[in-house]
MARZA-162942 format. One record per residue: residue number from 1; chain; residue in one letter; x, y, z of N, C-alpha, C in turn. Coordinates in nm, 3 decimals. Example, Ala and Ser with C-alpha at 12.3 -4.5 7.8 and 13.67 -1.06 7.14 Angstrom:
+-----+-------+-----+---------+---------+---------+---------+----------+---------+---------+---------+---------+
!   n ! chain ! res !  n_east ! n_north !    n_up ! ca_east ! ca_north !   ca_up !  c_east ! c_north !    c_up !
+-----+-------+-----+---------+---------+---------+---------+----------+---------+---------+---------+---------+
!   1 !     A !   A !   1.319 !  -0.569 !   0.780 !   1.230 !   -0.450 !   0.780 !   1.320 !  -0.330 !   0.780 !
!   2 !     A !   S !   1.285 !  -0.225 !   0.708 !   1.367 !   -0.106 !   0.714 !   1.290 !   0.003 !   0.787 !
+-----+-------+-----+---------+---------+---------+---------+----------+---------+---------+---------+---------+
END
This chain:
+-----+-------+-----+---------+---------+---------+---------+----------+---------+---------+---------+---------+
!   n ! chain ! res !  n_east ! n_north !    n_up ! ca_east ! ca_north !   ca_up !  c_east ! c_north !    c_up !
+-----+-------+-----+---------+---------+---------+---------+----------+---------+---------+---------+---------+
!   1 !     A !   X !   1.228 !  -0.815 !  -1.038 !   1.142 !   -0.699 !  -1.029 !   1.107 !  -0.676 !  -0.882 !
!   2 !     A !   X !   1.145 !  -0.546 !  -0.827 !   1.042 !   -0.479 !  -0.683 !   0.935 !  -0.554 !  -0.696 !
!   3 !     A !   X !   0.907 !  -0.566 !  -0.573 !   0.754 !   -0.603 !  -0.556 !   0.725 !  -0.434 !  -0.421 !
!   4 !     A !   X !   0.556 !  -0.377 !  -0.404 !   0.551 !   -0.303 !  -0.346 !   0.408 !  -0.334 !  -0.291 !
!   5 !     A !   X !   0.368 !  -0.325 !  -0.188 !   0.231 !   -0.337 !  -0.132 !   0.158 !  -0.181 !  -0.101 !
!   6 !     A !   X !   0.077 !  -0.165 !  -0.077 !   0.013 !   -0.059 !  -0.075 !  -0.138 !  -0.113 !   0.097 !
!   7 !     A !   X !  -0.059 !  -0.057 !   0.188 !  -0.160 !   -0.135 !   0.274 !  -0.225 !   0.010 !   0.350 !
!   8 !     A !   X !  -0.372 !  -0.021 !   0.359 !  -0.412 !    0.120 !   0.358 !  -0.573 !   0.115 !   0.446 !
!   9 !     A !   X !  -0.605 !   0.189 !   0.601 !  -0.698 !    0.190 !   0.611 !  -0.755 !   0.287 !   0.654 !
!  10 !     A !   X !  -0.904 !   0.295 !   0.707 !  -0.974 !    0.437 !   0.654 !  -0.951 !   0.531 !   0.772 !
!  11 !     A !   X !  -0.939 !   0.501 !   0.869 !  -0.903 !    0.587 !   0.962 !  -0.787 !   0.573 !   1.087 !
!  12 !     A !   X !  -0.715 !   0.719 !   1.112 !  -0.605 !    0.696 !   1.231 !  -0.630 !   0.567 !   1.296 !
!  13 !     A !   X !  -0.732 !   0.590 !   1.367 !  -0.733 !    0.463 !   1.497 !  -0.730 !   0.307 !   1.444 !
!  14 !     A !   X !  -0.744 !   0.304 !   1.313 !  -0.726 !    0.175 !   1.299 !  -0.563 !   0.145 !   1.233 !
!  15 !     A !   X !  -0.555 !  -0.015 !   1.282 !  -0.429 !   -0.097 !   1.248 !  -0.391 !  -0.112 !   1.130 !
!  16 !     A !   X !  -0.253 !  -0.110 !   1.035 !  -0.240 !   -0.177 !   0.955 !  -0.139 !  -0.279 !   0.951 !
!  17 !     A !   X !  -0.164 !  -0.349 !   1.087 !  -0.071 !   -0.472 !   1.113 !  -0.058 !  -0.556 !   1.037 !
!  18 !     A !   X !  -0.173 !  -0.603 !   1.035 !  -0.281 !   -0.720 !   0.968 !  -0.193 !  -0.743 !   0.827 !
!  19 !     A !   X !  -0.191 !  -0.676 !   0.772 !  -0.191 !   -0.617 !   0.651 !  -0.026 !  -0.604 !   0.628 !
!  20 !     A !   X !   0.012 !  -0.521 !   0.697 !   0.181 !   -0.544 !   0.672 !   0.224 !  -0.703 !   0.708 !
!  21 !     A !   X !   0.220 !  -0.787 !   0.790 !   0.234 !   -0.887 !   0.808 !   0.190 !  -0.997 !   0.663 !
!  22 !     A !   X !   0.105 !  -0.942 !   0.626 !   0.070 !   -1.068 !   0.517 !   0.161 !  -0.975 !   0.386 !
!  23 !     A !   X !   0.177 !  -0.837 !   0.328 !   0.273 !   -0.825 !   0.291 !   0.404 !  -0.877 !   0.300 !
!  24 !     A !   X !   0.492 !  -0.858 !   0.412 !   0.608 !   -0.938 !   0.417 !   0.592 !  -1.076 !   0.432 !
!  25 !     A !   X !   0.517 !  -1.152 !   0.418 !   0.485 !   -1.306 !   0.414 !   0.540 !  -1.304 !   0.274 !
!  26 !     A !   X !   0.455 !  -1.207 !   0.179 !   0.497 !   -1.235 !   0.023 !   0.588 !  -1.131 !  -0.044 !
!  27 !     A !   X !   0.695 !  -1.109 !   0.060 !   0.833 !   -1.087 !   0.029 !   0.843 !  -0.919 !  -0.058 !
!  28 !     A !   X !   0.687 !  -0.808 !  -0.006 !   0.703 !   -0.695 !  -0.049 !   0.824 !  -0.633 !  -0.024 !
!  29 !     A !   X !   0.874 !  -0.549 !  -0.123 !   1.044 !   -0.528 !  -0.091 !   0.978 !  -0.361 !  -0.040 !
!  30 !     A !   X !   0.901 !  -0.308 !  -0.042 !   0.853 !   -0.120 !  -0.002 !   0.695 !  -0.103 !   0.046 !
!  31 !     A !   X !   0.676 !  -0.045 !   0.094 !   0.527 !   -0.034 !   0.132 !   0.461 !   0.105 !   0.115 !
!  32 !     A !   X !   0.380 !   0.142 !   0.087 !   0.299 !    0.286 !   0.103 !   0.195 !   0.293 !   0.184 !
!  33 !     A !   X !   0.205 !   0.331 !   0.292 !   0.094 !    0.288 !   0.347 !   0.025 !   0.434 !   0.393 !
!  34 !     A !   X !  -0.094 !   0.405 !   0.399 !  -0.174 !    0.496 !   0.378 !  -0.320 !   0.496 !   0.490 !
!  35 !     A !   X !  -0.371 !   0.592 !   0.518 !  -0.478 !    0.596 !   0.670 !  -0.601 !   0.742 !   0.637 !
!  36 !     A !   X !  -0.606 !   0.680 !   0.512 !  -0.741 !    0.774 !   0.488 !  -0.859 !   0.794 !   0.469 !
!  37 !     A !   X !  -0.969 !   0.800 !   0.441 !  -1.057 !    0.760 !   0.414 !  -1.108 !   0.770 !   0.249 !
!  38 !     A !   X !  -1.159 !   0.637 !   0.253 !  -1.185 !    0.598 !   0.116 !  -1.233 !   0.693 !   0.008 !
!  39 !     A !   X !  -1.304 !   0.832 !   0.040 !  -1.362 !    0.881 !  -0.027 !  -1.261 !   1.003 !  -0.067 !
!  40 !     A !   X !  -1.124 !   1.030 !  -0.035 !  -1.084 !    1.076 !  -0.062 !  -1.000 !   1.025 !  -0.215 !
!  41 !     A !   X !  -1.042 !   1.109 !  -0.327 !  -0.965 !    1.093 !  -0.436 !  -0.836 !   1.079 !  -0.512 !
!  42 !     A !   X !  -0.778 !   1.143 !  -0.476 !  -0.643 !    1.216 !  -0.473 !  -0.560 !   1.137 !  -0.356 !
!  43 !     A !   X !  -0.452 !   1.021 !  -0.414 !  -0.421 !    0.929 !  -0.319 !  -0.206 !   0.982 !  -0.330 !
!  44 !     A !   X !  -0.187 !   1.082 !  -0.236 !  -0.041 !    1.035 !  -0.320 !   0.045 !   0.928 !  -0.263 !
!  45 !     A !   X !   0.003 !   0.910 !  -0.204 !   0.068 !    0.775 !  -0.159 !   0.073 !   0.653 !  -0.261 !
!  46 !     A !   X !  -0.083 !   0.650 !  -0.364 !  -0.061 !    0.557 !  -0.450 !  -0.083 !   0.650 !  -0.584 !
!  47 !     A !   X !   0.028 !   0.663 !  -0.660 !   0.050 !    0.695 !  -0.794 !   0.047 !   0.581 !  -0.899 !
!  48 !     A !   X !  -0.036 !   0.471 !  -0.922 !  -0.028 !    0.377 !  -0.983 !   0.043 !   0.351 !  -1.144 !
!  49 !     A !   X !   0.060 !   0.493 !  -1.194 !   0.119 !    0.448 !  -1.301 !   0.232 !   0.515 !  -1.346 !
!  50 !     A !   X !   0.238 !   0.562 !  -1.199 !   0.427 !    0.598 !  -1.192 !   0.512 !   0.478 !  -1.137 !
!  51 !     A !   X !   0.413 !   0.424 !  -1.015 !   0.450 !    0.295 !  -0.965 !   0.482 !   0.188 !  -1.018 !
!  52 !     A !   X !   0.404 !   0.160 !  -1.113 !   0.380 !    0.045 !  -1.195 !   0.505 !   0.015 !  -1.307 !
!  53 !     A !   X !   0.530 !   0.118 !  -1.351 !   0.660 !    0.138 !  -1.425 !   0.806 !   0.029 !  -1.360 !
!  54 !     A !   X !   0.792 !   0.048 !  -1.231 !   0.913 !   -0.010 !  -1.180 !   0.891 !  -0.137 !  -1.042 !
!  55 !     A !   X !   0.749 !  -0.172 !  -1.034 !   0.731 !   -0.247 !  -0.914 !   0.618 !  -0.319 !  -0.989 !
!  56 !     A !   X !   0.605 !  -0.393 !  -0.873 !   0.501 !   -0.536 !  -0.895 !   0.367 !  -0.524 !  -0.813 !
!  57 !     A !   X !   0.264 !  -0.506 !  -0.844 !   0.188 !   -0.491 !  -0.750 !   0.168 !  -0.606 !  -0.666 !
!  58 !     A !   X !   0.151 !  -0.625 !  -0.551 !   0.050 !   -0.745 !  -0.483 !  -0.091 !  -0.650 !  -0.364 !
!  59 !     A !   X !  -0.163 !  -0.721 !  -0.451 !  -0.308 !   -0.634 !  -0.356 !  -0.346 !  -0.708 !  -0.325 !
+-----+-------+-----+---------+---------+---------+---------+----------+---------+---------+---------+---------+
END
């Protein structure tokens, strides 16, 4: 099974190094990554149960 990470933080200026790095530690095969702020609803970057159908989450 895919595995897919979802690494995501709240604004432009910040990194999601951190975060991709410990992803590929645990061998995520795709990433979505995402730079928005939390209060936004409507994520398409994460469709969780279109996703879910065919990948593995690791959060």
């Amino acid at each position: 099974m895919l595995k897919f990470g979802y690494p995501r933080v709240s604004t432009q200026d910040q990194s999601l190094s951190l975060q991709l790095d410990a992803l590929a530690h645990y061998g995520v095969d795709q990433t979505f990554e995402e730079k928005e702020s939390g209060k936004k609803k409507k994520r398409p970057q994460l469709d969780i149960q279109k996703l879910l159908q065919i990948y593995t989450l690791i959060h």
